[in-house]
N, C-alpha and C positions, 0 to 999 in steps of 0.2 A: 558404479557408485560404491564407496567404502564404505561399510560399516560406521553410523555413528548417529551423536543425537545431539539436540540444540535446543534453545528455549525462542519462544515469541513474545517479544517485546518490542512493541513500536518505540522509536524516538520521544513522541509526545510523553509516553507514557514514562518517563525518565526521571528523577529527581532531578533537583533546581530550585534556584531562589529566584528565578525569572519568569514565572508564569507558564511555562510549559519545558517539557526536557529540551535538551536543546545538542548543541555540537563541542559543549563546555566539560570541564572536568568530570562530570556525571556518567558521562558515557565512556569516557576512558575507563575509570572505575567498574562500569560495567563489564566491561571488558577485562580489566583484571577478574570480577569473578566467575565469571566463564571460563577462564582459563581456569581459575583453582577448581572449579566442577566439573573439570575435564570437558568440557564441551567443546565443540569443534563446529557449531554452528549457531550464528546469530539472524534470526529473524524477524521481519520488519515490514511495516507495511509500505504503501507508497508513497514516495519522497515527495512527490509534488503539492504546486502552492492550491491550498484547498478554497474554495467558492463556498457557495450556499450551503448551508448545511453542514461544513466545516469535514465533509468528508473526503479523506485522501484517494477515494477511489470514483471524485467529482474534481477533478483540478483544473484548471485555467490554462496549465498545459502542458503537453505530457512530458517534454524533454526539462522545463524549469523545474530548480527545487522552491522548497517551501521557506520563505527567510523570518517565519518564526524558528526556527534550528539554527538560526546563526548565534555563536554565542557570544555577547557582550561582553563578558572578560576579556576578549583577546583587544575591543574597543581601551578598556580602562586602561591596560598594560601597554600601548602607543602613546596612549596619554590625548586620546580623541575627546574622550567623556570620562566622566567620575562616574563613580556608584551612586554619592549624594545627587547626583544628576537626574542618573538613570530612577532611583528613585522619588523624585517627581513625578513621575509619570506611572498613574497605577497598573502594573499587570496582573495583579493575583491579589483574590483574599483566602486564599487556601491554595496550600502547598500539597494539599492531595487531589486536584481536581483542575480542570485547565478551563479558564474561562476567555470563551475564543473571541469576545464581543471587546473584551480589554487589548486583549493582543493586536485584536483589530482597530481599533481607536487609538491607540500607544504605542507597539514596537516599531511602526512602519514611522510614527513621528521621532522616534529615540535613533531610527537607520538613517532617517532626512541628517538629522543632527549630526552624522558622525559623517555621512556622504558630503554635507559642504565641507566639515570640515578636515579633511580628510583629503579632499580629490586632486587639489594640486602637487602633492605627493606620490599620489597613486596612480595618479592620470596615464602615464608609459604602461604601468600594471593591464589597467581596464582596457585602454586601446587595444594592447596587444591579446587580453582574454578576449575581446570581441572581435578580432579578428580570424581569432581558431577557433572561434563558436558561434561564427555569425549568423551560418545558413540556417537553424532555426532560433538563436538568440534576438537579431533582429525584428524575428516576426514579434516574440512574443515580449519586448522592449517596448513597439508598437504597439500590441494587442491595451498590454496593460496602460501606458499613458493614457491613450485616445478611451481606455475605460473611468479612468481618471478625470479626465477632461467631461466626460460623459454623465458623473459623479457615481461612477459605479454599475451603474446600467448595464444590462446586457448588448452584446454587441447586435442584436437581432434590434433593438430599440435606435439604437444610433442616428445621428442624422445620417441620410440616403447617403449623403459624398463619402461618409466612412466604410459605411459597409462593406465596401468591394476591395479588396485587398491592394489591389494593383492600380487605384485608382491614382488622380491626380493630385487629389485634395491630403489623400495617405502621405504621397511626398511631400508633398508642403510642410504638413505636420510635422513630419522628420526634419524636415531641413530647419522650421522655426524652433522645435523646443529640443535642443541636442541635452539640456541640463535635465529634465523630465526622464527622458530615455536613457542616460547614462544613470541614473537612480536606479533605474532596472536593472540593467546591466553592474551595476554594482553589489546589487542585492545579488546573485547568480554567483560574481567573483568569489564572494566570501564564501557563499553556502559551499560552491565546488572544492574550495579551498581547503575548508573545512574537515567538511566531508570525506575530501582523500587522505586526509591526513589521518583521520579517523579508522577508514576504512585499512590503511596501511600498517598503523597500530595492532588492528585485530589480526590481520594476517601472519606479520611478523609473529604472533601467537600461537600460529594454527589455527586462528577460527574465519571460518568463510563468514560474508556477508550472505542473506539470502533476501531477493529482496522482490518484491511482489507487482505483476504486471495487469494491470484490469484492462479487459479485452476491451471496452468501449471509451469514447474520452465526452467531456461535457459539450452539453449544446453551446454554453459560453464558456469557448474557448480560442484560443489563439488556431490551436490546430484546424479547427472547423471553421473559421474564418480566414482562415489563409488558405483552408483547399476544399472548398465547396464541391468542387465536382468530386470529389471521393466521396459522398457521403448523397443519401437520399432526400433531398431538398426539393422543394417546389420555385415554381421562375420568382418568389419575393425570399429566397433562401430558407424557409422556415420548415425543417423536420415533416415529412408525410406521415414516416412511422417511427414509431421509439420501440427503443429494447426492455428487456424485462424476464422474466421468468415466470410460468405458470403454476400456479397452487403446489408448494411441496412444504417438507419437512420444516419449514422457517417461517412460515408464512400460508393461512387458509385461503386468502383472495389474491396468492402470488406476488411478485415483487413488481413495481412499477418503478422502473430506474430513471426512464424520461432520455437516455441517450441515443442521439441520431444515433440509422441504420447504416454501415459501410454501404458504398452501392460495388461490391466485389468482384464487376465484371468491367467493371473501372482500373481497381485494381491491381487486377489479372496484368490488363494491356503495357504495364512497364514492371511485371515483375515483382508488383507487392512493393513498391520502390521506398514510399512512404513508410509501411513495417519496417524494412528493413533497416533503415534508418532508425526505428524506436527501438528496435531490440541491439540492434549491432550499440545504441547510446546506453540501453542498460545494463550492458557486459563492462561497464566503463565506469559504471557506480556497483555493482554487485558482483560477486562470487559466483551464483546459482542465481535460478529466477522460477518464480512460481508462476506460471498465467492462470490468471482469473478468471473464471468461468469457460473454461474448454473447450466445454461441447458445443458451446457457439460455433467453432468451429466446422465443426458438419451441420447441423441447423440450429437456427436459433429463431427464440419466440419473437414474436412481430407483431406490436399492438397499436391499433391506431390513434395517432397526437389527439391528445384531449379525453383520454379513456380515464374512468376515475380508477381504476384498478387494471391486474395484468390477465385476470380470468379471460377476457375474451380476448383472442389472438390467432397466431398460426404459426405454424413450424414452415419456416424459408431455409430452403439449402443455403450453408456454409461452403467456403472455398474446399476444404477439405484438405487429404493429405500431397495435393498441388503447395497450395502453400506450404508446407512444411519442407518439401523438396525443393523449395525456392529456396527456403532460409540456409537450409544444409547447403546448396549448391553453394550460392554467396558469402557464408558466412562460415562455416565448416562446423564440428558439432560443436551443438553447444549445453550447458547443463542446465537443461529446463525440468522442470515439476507440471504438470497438468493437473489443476484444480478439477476435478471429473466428478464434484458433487451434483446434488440434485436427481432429475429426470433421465435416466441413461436410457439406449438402446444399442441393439446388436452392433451396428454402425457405429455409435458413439466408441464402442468399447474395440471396435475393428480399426478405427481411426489412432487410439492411445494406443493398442496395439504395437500398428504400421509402425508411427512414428521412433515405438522404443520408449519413451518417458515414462519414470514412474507416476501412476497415480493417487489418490489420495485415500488414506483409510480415518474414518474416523468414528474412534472405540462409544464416540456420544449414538451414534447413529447405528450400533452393533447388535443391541439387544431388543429383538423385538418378535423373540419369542424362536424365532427359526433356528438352528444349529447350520441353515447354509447361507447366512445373513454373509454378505463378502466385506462385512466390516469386520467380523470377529478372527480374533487372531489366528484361529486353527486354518482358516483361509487363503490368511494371506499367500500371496509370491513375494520373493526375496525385494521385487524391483518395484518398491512402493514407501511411499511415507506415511508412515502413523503419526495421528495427533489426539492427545485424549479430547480433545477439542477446537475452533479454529476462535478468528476474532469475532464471527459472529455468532457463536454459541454461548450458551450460560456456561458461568465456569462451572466446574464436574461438581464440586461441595452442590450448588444448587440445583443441577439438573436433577441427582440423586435425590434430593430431599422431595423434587416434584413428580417423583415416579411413584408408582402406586404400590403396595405393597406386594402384590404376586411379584412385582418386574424388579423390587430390587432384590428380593430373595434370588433371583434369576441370575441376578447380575454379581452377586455374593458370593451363588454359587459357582459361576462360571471363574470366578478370578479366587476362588476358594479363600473367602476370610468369611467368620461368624458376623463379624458385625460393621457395622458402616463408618467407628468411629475414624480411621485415617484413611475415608475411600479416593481421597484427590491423590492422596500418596498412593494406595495400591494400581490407581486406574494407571498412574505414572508407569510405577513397576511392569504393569500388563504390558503397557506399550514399548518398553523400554529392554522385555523379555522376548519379547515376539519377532519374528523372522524377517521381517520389514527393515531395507536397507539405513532407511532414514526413522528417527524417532525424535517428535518434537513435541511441547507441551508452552501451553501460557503460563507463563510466571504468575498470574492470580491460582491456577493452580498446583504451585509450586508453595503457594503459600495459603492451602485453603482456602482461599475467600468466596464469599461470598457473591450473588446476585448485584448486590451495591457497584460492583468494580467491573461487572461485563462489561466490554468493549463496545458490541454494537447490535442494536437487535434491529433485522433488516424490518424495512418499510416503515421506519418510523423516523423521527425527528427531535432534535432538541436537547436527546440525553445521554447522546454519542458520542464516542472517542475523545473522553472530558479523563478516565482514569490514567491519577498517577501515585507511583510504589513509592514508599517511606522509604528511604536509605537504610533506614538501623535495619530493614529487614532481609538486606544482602548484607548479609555477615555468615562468618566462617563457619559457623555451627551447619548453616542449609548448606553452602559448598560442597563442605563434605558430606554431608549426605546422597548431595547431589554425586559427587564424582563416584563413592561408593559404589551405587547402582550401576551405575558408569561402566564401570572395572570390571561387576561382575560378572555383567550382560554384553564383553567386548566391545562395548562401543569409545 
């Protein structure tokens, strides 16, 4: 891995005059200033279309994108819809903040609009994208109708005749609503479209996509409804145990994710077939790829369905570096990140080891008093990425401000400034200085902000992944300062 550094900024978090960032002129822009900050990496969370809780790392299924990111502009300029159209239908009352309940009452009615009118034109387009992206496009065309038809429901609720994937009643469905399921299928056309187009822009630039893989997928979803035996279900399909994480750094009663458990000796018996398929799809959408939570990999917590919290549990072997010799054999190397937060042990770290992948350093988690803390930079190895912080931490401005005074003299001292007034900017420099092949930081602390604009604070609900950046604040003044450090630090 070369030398270099990148900023984290999800899609959502974009500017826009549509209610959330999207795959419109905003991102290109972004993309010009990355390039002026000399960056070489853009990072992002997961593409997919978000369920309850509007979180991308809860999706409906892992291989679809999310078709709030499609961008309506490119609708105005065919001449499908106007703008006075489109604004009929409310999706925002603020341009700094995403309100997912509009998006969800209204862009999927503004995409109907543009889908009838639209299809007879495009109809050779669709056929033929569903034809080189059937084998899980299908599933998840179906997934979402028959959810539809359901009014939303989880597919665990469903009438009985739906449930089964392979069932009789599934066909029928297909074969009566083809207008329903090309809706789907429509929505997927563009976003891909989109998307690469996007994604081609930045490269042509020099800048990688980087783009982020959460080790488990949602109880409703298309993927766990199409392949029950991969997963730890009881004989009425319903989750035995759910995933989680026990009491750490993020969280006192641990995290309760709620996501079925793989049952891994499932599959073991065709080679991880399924993985491979999801990772060999997100080398197709990304540059790099981070996996989410890791150490799942050798074991992971295991808590019983219906626990109010993730304190009581147990650590269950992980496939380990089996898996990972799968992947290499079938798929050759590839540029993965290991998320290796949390709970580690000798194992955990003998696993990131084997495999090679850098793991994760982050400068929030560094100061806690030791000099062999392995977040701090005197620590580091070359084959690691720094981040002054990730999407689930407070940005640096307010972590600082909630440290006690022994600890931020500590921290003052350790990065050697007298005082705290530019500490999101020096925390940047630390990271940016340090021997860590990759160095990434969030654009909220690229621009000091505050607690207000954190992204996600785990185990909670409601006040998540809602931040979006004002435009006038990517302007050429921070670029350069940005590329600056850039320059000076080789990156």
């Amino acid at each position: 891995m070369e030398r270099s550094s990148g900023i984290l900024l999800h899609i959502s978090s974009l500017p826009g005059k549509y209610g959330i960032g999207d795959f419109g002129k905003e991102a290109y822009k972004f993309i010009d200033f990355l390039s002026n900050a000399n960056q070489k990496n853009w990072q992002i969370l997961p593409l997919g279309i978000t369920g309850y809780g509007d979180s991308p790392y809860q999706s409906f299924s892992t291989f679809a994108g999310n078709p709030y990111f499609i961008d309506l502009d490119e609708f105005i300029k065919q001449g499908y819809i106007t703008e006075k159209q489109i604004d009929e239908y409310d999706l925002t009352e603020d341009k700094n903040t995403v309100n997912y309940e509009k998006l969800y009452n209204n862009k999927y009615k503004i995409l109907d609009i543009v889908y009838k009118r639209s299809y007879s034109k495009i109809e050779e387009e669709l056929k033929s994208f569903y034809a080189n992206e059937k084998e899980w496009l299908r599933t998840f065309a179906l997934f979402m109708s028959l959810k539809e038809h359901h009014k939303g429901k989880s597919w665990l609720t469903w009438e009985e005749k739906y449930r089964k994937y392979n069932s009789k009643a599934v066909e029928e469905f297909e074969r009566d609503n083809h207008e329903k399921l090309f809706f789907w299928i429509f929505t997927q056309f563009y976003f891909y479209k989109q998307w690469t187009n996007i994604k081609k822009y930045a490269n042509d630039k020099g800048i990688k996509i980087l783009g982020d893989l959460p080790i488990y997928v949602s109880e409703d979803s298309a993927d766990i409804w199409s392949n029950t035996k991969l997963f730890k279900l009881d004989d009425k399909l319903v989750p035995e145990k759910i995933a989680g994480v026990p009491p750490d750094l993020f969280s006192k009663t641990g995290q309760l994710w709620g996501n079925p458990i793989y049952d891994w000796e499932k599959m073991k018996e065709n080679n991880y077939k399924w993985w491979i398929k999801r990772i060999n799809h997100c080398f197709k959408l990304y540059d790099r790829l981070r996996i989410d939570h890791f150490r799942g990999f050798e074991s992971y917590w295991e808590v019983d369905k219906g626990s109010e919290n993730a304190v009581e549990g147990k650590w269950v072997n992980g496939p380990g570096i089996d898996f990972f010799k799968n992947i290499k054999k079938q798929l050759g190397d590839l540029d993965i990140i290991a998320e290796d937060l949390g709970f580690l042990t000798e194992k955990v770290h003998d696993l990131i080891k084997n495999t090679g992948y850098p793991g994760m350093k982050v400068l929030q988690f560094a100061f806690d008093g030791s000099s062999k803390n392995d977040y701090l930079p005197h620590n580091f190895n070359k084959n690691a990425v720094v981040y002054t912080g990730t999407h689930d931490n407070d940005t640096t401005k307010s972590w600082f401000e909630k440290q006690n005074i022994k600890n931020q003299k500590y921290i003052l001292d350790y990065i050697n400034r007298e005082s705290a007034e530019e500490i999101s900017w020096d925390m940047i420099v630390t990271a940016w200085s340090s021997t860590a092949d990759l160095a990434i930081a969030p654009l909220q602390d690229f621009l000091d902000l505050g607690s207000i604009t954190r992204m996600n604070m785990p185990s909670t609900l409601g006040e998540n992944w809602k931040w979006r950046v004002d435009k006038k604040c990517l302007n050429k003044k921070l670029s350069d300062k940005i590329s600056h450090i850039t320059k000076l630090y080789g990156r």
